[in-house]
C-alpha positions in Angstrom: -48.1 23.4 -73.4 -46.0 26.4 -71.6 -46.2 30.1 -72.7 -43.7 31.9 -72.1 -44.1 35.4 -71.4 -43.7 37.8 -74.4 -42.8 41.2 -73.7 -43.9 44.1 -75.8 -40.7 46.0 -76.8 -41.9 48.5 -78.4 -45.8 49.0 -78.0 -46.3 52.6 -78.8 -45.7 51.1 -82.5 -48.7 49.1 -82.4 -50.7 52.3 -81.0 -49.3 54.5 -83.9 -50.4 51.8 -86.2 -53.9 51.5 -84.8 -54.2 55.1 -84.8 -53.2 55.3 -88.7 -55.9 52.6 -89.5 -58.7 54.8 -87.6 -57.6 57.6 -89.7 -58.0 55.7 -93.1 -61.4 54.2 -91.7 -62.6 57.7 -91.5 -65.9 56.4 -89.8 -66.9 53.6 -88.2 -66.0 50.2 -86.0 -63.1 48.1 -87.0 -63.4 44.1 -85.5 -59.8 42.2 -85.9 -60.1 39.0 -84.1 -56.9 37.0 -83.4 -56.1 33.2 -84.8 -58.3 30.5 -82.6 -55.9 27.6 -81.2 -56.0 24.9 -83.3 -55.9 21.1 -82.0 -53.4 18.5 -83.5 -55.0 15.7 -82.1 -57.1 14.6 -79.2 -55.8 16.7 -76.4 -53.4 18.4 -77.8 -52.5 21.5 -79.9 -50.3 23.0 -82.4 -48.0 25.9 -81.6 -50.1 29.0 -81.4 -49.6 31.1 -83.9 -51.3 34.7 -83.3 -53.0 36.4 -86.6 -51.0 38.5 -88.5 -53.2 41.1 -88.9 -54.3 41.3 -85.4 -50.8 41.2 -84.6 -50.0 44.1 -86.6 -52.3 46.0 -84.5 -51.5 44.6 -81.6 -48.0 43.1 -80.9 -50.3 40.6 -78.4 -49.3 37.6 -78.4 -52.0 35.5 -76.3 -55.3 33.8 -78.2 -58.7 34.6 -77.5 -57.9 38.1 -78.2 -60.5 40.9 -80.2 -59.1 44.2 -81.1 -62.2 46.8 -81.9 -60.9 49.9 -83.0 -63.7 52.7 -82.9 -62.7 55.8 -85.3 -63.8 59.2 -84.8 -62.7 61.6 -82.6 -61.4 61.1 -79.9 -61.3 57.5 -81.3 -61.0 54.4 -78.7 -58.8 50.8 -79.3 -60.4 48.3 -76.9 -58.6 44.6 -76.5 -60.4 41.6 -75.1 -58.2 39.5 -73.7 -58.6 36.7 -71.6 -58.8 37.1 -67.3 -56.2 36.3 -65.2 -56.7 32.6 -64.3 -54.1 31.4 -61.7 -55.2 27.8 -61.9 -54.9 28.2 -65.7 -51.7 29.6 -65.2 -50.3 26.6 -63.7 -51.0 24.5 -66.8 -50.5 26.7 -69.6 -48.2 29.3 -68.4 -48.3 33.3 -68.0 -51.3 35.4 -69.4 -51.3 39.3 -69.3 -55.2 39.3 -67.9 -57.2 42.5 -68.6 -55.3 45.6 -66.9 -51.8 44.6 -67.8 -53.0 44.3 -71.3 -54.3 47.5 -71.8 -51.5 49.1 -69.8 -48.3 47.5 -71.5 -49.9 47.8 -75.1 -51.7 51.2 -74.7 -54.9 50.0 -75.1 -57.5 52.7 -74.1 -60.1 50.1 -72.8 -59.7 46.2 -71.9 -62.8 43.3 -71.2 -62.6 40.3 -70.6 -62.9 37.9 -73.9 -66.0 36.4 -72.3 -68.1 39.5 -72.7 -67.4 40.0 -76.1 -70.9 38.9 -77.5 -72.8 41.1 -75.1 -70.4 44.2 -75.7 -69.3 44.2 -79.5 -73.7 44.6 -80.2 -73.3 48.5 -78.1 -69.7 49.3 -79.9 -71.6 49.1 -83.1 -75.0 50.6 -82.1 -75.0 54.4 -84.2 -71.7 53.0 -85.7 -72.6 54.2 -89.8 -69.9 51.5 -91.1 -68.6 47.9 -89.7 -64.2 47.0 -91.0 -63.8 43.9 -90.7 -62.9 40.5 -92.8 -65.4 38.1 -92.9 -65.2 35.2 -94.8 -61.8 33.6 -93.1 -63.4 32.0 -90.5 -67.1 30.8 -90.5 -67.8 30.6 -86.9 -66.0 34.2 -86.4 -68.6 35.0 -89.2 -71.3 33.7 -86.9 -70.6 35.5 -84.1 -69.9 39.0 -86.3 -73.3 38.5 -87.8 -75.3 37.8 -84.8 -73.8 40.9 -83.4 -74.9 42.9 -86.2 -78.6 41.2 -85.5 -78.4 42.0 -82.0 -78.3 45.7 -83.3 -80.8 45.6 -86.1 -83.2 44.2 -83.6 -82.8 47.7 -82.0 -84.2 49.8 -85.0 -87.4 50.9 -83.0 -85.5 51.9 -79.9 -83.9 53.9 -82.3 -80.3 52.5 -82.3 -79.2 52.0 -86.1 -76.6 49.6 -87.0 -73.9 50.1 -89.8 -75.3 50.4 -93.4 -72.1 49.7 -94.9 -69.4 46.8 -94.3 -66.4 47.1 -95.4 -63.3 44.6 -96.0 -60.4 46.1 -93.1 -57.7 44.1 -95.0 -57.8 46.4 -97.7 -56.7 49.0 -95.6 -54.3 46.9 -93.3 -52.8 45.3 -96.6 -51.2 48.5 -97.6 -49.9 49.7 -94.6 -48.5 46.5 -94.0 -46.8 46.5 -97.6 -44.4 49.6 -96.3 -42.0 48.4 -93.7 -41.5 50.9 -90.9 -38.0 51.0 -89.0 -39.2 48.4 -85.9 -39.8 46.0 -89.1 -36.8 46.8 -90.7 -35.0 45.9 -87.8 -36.8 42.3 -86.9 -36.2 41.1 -90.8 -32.8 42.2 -90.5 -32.4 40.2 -87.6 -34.6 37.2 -89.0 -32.4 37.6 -92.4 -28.6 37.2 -90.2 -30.0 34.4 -88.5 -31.4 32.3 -91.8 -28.4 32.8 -93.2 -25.8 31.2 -90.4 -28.7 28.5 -90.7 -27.9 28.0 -94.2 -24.4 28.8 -93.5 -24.4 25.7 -91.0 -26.7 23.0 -93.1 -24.1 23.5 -96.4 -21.8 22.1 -94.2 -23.2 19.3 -93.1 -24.2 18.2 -96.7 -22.7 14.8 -97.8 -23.6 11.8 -100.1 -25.3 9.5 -97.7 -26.8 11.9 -95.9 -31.0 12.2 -95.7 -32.6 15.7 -96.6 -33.9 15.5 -93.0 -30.4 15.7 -91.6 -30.2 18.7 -93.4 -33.4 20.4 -92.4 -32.5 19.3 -88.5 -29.2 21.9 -88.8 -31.6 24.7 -90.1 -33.9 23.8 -87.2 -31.4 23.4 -84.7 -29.8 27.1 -85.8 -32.9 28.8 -85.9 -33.6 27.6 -82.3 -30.6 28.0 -81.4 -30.6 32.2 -82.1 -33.5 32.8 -80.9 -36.2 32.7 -83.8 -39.3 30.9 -82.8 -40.1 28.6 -85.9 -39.6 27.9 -89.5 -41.7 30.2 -91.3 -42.5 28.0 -93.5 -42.3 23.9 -93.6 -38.5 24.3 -95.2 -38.0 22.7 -98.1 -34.9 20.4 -98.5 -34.9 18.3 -101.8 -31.9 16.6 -103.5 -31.7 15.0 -107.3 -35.1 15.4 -108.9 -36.6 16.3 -105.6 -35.7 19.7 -106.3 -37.8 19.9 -109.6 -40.7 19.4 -107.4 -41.5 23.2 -106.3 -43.3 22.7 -102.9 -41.3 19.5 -102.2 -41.6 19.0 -98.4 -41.2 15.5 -97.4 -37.8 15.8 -96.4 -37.0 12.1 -96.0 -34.7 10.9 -99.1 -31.0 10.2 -99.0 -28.4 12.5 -100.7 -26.8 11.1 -104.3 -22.7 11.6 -105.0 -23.2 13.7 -107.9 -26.8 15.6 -107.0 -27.6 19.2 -106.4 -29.6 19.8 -102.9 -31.8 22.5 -103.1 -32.3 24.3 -99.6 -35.4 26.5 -99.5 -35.9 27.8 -95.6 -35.9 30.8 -93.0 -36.9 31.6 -89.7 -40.0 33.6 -88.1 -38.6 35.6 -85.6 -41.5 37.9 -83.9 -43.8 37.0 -86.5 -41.7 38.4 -89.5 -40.3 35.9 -92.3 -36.9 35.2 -93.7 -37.1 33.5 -97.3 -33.6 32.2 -98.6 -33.1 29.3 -101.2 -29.7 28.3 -102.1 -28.7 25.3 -104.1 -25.9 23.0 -103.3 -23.8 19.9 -105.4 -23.7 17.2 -102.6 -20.7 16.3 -103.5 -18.9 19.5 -102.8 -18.5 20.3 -106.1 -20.5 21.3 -109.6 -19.5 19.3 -112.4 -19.9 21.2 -115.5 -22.9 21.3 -116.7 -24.9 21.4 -113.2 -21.8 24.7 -113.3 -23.2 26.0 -116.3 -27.0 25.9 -115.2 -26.0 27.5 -112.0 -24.1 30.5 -113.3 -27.4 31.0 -115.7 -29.6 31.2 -112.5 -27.1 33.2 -110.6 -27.0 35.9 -113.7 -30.5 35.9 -113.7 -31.0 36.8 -110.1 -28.2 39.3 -110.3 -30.2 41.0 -113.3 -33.2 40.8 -111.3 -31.7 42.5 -108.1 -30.3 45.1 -110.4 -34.3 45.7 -111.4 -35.4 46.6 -107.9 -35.4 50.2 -107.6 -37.8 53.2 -106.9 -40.2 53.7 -109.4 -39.6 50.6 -111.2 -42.6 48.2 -111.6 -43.1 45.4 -110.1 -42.8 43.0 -113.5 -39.3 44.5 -113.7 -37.3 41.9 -111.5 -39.5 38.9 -113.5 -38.9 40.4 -116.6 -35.0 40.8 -116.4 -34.5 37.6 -115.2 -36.4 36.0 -117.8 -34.5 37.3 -120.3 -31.1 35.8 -118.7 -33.0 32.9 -118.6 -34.8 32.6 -121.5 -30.9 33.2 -123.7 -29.4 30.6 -121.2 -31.8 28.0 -122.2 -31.5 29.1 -126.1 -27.5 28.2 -125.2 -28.2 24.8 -123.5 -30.3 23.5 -126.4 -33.3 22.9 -124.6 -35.2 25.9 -126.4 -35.2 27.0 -129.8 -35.4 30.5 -131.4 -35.1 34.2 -130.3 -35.3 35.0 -126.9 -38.4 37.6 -127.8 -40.2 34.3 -129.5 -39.2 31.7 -126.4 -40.6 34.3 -124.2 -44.1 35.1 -126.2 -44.4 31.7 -126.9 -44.0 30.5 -123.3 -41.0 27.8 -124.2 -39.4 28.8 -121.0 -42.1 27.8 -118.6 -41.2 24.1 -119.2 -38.0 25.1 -117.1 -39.2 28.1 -115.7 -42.5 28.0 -114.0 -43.2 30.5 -111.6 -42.7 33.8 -110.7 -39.6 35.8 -109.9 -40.7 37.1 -106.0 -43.5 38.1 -103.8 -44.1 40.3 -100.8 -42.8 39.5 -97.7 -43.2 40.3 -94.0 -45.8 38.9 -91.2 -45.9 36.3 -93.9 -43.6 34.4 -96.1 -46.3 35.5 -99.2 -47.1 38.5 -97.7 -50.2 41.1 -97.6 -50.4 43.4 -100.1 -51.7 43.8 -104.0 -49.9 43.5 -106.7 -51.8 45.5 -109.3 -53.6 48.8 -108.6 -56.3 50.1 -111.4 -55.5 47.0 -113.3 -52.0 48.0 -113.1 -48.5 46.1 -112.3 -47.6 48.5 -108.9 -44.5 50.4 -108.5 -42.2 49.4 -106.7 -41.1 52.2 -103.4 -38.7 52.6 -100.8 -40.0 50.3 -97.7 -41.1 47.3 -99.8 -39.9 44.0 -99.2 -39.7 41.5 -101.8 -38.1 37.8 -102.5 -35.8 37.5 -105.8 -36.2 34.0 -106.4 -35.1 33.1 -110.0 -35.1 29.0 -110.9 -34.2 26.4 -113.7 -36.0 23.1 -113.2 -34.9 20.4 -116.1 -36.6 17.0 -115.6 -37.7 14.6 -118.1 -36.2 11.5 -120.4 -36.2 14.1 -123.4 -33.4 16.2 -122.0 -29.3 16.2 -122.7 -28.3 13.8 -119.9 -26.1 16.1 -118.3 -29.1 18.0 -117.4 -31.1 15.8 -116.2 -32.1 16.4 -112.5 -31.3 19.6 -112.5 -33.7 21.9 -110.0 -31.7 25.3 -109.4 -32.9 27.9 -107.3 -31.3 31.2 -106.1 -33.3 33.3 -103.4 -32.8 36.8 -101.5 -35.1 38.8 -99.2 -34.6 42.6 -101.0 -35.9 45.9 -99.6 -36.2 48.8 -101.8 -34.9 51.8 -100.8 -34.9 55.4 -101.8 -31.4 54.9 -103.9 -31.9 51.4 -105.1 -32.1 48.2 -102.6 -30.7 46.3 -99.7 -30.0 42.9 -99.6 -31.1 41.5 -96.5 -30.1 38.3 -97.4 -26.4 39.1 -98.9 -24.6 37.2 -96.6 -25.7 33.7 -97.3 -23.1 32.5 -99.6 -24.2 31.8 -103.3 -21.1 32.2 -105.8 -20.2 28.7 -106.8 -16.6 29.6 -105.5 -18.1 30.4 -101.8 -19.7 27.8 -101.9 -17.9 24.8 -102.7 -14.8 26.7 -100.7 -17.4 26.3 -97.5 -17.7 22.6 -98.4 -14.3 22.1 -98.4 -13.9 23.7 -95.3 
C-alpha cells in the first residue's frame, strides 16, 4: 500500500497541546503510543488509521510512533518514529525518519522506534508518576510493564521508578472535549463536504435502486473532496431496514413507497462529520410517513433550541422527548399524558436511544458525560450530534405506520451566544427535500 506524504499544517498546535497536558500532569512521564497496523488478511492490511489520542498530540500520521511527554521544567516531548528506510520507501511510500520528525512537528527529541524498549526504562527512572492508558492494548501493556520492571530492578542502584500510575485519557478526554479554532475549522470543512455528499446520494434515490448505490455516491463525494474515509461504516437502510439502528449491510433494493434512511459523513484529518437524513424513495411522503416526519423534525428543532451555554447536557434529550413523546400520544401508538408516557418509558418502544453524543477525532467522541455524579454543562467549544428518531415496526401498529424508521441528525457546536449548526446546509424540510428529488 502507498503513503502519501501528510504534511503538518499547522504543528505548533500539536506543541501547544502537548505543552497544556504537561501542565495538567504536573509531575511525571506521559507514554501515548500510536494505533499498530492491523492485517486484513494474509498479506495485506487495512487502511492505517493513526490513534486519536496520539494524534491529538501529535498531528503524525505514520505507525510505529511513541510520544513520551516528560513534565517538569523545562519539560521535553520526545517522538519515536520509524528510520528512514529507502528500500522501504519504495514499497510503502514516504516516511518522515527521525530528524524530519522532530523538526516539522517541534518535537524536542526524536529515536528511532527500535530503541524504544531500551530508552523508555531511563525516561522513567526518578520519574515519581507514569500517564498513560493501559488496558487498550495487551501487548502495548506488555511492553509498558516490562519497562516499569526494568526500572524497579534498579532500586539498589538507587534509581526509583513511579509510585503512582495514572490513566492520561482522563486528562486528554477534557481537553479534547473543547474544540480549538484549527478544529473548528477541519469540522467545518468535514461538515460542507458530508453535506454535498448527502446532497448528491438524495438524488440518486429511486425505486429499484440497492442501498449500495446509494452509499457508492456518499463514497464517491467524500473522495471526491478530499476527505479520506467514511468515519464510520455509513448506514443506508430503506423500509424496515431503517428500524434497525446500526443497520450496515447496505445490499437491499429500494421499495416505491419506502423511506431511506441515510446515516453517513466523512473523516477528513481525523475529525468526524455525523449527518442522518431520511428520504421517501419515491420522491415524495405520503401522509402519514408526512406526519411522522414533521414530529421528528419538531423534535430536533426543540432540541437544537436546547443547546446553549450553561444548559445541561440532558436538555437537548429532554426537549425532544417531549415533542416526541406528545407526537406519539397524537398517532395512537401511546396512551396517556406525556409526563406518564415519559416516566413510564412508553416511548422507548419508538424511541430508543439517546438524543446526541460528543463528537470530534471520533464519531462518539472522548469526553464524560457526567462530572460528580452530575449531567455536565454544556460550554462554548463543545461539539455535539442532535439526532432525534421515530422507529415504528411491528404487526400491532396502524398500517400506515408500519416501516417507519425516521431519523434527523446535525453536528452542533455551542457557542458563547447559543450554537452553530455545522451541519445546516444539508437539506431536511420535507419541501427541500422532495423539491431536490424533483429536480
Amino acid at each position: 500500500m502507498m503513503q502519501t506524504e501528510i504534511a503538518s499544517t499547522i504543528p505548533a498546535v500539536y506543541a501547544e497541546r502537548r505543552a497544556r497536558l504537561a501542565q495538567l500532569m504536573q509531575r511525571g512521564v506521559a507514554v501515548v503510543p500510536t494505533a499498530p497496523e492491523q492485517a486484513r488478511s494474509r498479506d495485506s492490511h487495512y487502511p492505517y488509521r493513526y490513534d486519536s489520542y496520539f494524534y491529538y498530540l501529535t498531528g503524525f500520521p505514520e505507525p510505529e510512533a511513541v510520544l513520551v511527554l516528560v513534565a517538569g521544567d523545562p519539560g521535553r516531548s520526545i517522538l519515536f518514529c520509524r528510520d528512514k528506510d529507502a528500500e522501504r520507501e519504495i514499497w510503502d511510500g514516504f516516511r518522515y525518519g527521525l530528524e524530519r520528525a522532530r523538526t516539522e512537528f517541534h518535537f524536542d527529541e526524536s529515536h528511532s522506534i527500535s530503541e524504544l524498549d531500551t530508552v523508555l526504562p531511563k525516561l522513567l527512572g526518578d520519574q515519581s508518576a507514569l500517564h498513560c492508558h493501559l488496558g487498550s492494548d495487551g501487548r502495548w501493556d506488555e511492553r509498558v510493564l516490562k519497562a516499569l520492571n526494568a526500572v524497579r530492578a534498579q532500586a539498589r542502584t538507587g534509581v526509583t521508578a513511579p509510585a503512582a500510575i495514572y490513566d492520561v485519557r482522563a486528562l486528554l478526554d477534557e481537553m479534547r472535549l473543547f474544540k480549538d479554532a484549527h478544529e473548528l475549522a477541519i469540522m467545518r470543512r468535514a461538515a460542507q463536504i458530508s453535506t454535498d455528499a448527502h446532497r448528491r446520494a438524495i438524488c440518486a434515490v429511486k425505486p429499484g435502486r440497492a442501498e449500495y448505490e446509494i452509499e457508492a455516491e456518499l463514497l464517491h463525494e467524500f473522495r471526491r473532496r478530499g476527505a479520506q474515509a467514511p468515519a464510520y461504516t455509513s448506514i443506508v437502510a430503506g423500509g424496515a431496514n431503517a428500524c434497525v439502528l446500526h443497520y450496515v449491510s447496505n445490499d437491499a433494493v429500494l421499495n416505491a413507497g419506502d423511506l431511506l434512511l441515510v446515516d453517513a459523513g466523512c473523516e477528513l484529518d481525523g475529525y468526524a462529520a455525523d449527518i442522518t437524513r431520511t428520504y421517501p424513495v419515491s420522491g415524495r411522503f405520503t401522509p402519514a410517513q408526512r406526519d411522522v416526519y414533521q414530529m421528528v423534525l419538531a423534535a430536533q428543532g426543540a432540541a437544537i433550541a436546547a443547546v446553549r451555554p450553561g444548559a445541561a447536557w440532558t436538555a437537548p434529550h429532554d426537549a425532544a422527548l417531549r415533542v416526541l413523546a406528545q407526537g406519539l400520544i397524537d398517532f395512537g401508538l401511546c396512551q396517556g399524558s406525556v409526563d406518564k408516557v415519559i416516566e413510564a418509558g412508553d416511548y422507548k418502544r419508538f424511541y430508543m436511544h439517546r438524543t446526541g453524543h460528543w463528537l470530534g477525532l471520533d464519531v462518539h467522541d472522548a469526553g464524560d458525560y457526567k462530572r460528580d455524579g452530575q449531567w455536565r454543562e454544556l460550554k462554548p467549544g463543545m461539539v455535539l450530534t442532535v439526532e432525534p428518531g421515530c422507529y415504528i415496526r411491528g404487526d400491532d401498529v396502524p398500517p400506515q405506520f408500519a416501516n417507519t424508521g425516521i431519523r434527523i441528525e446535525d453536528d452542533v457546536l455551542v457557542t458563547a451566544s447559543g450554537n452553530e449548526v455545522l451541519t445546516h446546509a444539508a437539506p431536511k424540510s420535507v419541501q427541500d427535500i422532495e423539491a431536490l428529488m424533483r429536480g
